[in-house]
C-alpha positions in Angstrom: 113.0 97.4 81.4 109.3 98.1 81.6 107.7 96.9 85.2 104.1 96.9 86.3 103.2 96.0 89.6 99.7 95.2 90.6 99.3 96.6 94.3 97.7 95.7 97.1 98.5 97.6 100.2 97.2 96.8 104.0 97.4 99.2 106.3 99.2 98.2 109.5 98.9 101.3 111.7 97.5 105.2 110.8 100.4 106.1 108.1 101.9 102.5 107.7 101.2 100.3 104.6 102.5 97.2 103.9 101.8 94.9 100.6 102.5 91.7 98.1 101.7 91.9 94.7 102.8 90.5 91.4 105.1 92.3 89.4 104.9 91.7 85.7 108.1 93.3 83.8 109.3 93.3 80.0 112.7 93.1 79.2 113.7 96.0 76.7 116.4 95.1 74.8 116.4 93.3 71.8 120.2 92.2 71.8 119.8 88.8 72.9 117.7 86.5 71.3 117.9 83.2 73.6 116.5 84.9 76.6 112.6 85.2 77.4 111.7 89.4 77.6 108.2 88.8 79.6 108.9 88.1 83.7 107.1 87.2 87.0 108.1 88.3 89.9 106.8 88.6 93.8 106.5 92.3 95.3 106.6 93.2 99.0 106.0 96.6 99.4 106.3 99.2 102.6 104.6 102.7 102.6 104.6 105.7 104.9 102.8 108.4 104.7 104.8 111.3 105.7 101.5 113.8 105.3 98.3 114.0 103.5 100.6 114.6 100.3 104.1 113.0 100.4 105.0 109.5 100.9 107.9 106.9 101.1 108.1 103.8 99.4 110.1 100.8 99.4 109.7 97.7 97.4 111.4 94.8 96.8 110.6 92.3 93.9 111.7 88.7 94.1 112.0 87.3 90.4 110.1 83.9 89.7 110.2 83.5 86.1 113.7 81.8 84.4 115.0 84.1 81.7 117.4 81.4 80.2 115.6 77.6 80.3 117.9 76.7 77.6 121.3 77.8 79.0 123.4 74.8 80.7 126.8 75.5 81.7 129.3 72.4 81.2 132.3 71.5 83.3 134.4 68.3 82.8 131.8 65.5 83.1 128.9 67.9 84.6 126.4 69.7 83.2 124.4 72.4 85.2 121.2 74.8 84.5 121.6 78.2 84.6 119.2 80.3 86.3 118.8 84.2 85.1 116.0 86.1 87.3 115.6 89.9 87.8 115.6 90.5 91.8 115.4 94.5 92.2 114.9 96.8 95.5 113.8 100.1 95.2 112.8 103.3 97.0 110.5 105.7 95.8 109.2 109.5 97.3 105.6 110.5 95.6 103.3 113.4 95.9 100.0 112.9 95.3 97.9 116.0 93.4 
């Protein structure tokens, strides 16, 4: 998966950053032809800086975008949509040159 996150950062206190962004991603893989490979998704993003240098990150990503619209699911008499989103939560440590 290929994600790019469009950033915008506020800073709360002296080394504390917080942030919501968009986070466009493509899907890879090529195996599965019924489900969409572009995806939205909603960032919210913490940052400390531990010195000039090194920092923390965390982010969470909160998928929007439905990968299957076509897939129902059928049970008995019922019928149901299936939802398939990418939710992911990540921490990161950076060093800036």
């Amino acid at each position: 998966m290929l994600i790019l996150p469009v950033i915008f950062n506020y800073e709360i206190v002296d080394k504390l950053k917080f942030g919501t962004d968009p986070v466009f991603d493509y899907y890879l893989s090529e195996d599965d032809d019924d489900d969409s490979n572009f995806g939205l998704g909603l960032g919210f993003k913490g940052v400390y800086d531990i010195s000039d240098e090194i920092s923390i990150t965390t982010m969470y990503s909160l998928g929007i975008t439905n990968r299957s619209p076509d897939l129902h699911v059928s049970a008995g008499f019922q019928t149901s949509d299936v939802t398939f989103k990418f939710d992911f939560f990540q921490v990161g440590l950076s060093y800036k040159f």
